[in-house]
C-alpha positions as CSV (number, residue, x, y, z in Angstrom):
1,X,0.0,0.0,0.0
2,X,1.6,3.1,-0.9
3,X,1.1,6.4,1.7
4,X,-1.1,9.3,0.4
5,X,0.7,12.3,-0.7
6,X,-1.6,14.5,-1.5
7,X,-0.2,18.2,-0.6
8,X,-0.4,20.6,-3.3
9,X,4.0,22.0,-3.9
10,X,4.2,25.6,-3.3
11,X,3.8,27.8,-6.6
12,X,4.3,31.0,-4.8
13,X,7.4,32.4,-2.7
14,X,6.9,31.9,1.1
15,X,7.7,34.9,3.2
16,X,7.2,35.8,6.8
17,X,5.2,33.0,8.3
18,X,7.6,31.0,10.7
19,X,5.8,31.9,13.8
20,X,2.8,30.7,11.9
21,X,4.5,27.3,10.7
22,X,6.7,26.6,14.6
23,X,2.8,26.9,16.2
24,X,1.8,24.3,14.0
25,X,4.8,22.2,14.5
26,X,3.9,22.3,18.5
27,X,-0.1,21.5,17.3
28,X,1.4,18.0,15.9
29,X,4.3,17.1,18.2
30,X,4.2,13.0,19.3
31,X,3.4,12.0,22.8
32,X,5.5,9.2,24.0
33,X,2.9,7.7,25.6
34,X,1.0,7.7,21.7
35,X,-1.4,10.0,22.4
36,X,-1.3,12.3,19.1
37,X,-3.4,14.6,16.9
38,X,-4.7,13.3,13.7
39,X,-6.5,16.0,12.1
40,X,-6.1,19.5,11.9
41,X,-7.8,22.2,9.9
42,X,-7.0,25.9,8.7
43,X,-9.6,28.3,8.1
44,X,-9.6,31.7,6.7
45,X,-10.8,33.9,4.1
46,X,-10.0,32.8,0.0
47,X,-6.5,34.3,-0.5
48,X,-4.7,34.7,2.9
49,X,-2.2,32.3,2.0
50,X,-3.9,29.1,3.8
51,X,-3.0,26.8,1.2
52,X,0.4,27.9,1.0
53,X,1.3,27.6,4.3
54,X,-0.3,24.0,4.3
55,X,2.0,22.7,1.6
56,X,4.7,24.8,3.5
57,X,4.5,22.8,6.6
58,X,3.7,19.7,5.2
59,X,6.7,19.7,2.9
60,X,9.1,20.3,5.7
61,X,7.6,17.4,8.2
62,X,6.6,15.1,5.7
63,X,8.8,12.3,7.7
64,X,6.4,13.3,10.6
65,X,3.3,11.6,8.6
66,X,4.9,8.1,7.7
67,X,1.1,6.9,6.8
68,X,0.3,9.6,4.6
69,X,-0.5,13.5,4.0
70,X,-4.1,14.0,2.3
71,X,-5.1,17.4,1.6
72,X,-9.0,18.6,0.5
73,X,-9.6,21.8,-1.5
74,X,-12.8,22.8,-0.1
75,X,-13.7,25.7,-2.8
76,X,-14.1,22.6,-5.5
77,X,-16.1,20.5,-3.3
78,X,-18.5,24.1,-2.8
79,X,-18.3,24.7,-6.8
80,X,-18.1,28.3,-5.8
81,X,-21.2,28.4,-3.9
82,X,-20.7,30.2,0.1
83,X,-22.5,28.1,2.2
84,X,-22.6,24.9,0.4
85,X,-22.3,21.7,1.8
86,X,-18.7,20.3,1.5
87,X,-19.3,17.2,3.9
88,X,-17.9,15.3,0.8
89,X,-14.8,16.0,2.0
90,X,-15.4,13.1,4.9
91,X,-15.4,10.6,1.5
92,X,-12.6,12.2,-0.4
């Protein structure tokens, strides 16, 4: 079985967001006794650079997600419609 690796590479320059990315880095960090967080989830208004800092992150601790990184682009699954119902993400 071959690990998901789903995270969109960067197509624009990343500038000014470590405080953002180290945050995230203590969101995911492994407890020895194996408790750990699975999911997480950015939200924000279309172009403030979630996506970016996503494929950010996830590039520089892929080896921290041995099983996989899957990534869902919610603004498809709405076909541009606010408010729509993008629970096919669960199936994606």
């Amino acid at each position: 079985m071959v690990a998901p690796d789903e995270i969109p590479p960067l197509t624009v320059r990343f500038r000014n967001r470590d405080r953002t990315l180290d945050r995230l880095d203590g969101w995911f960090v492994r407890d020895p006794d194996g408790a750990s967080v699975g999911f997480g989830a950015l939200y924000g208004l279309p172009g403030v650079g979630k996506t970016t800092l996503v494929s950010r992150w996830a590039e520089r601790g892929r080896e921290s997600f041995p099983d996989g990184q899957i990534y869902v682009d919610f603004a498809t699954l709405r076909g541009g419609t606010a408010g729509a119902d993008v629970s096919e993400a669960m199936w994606c």
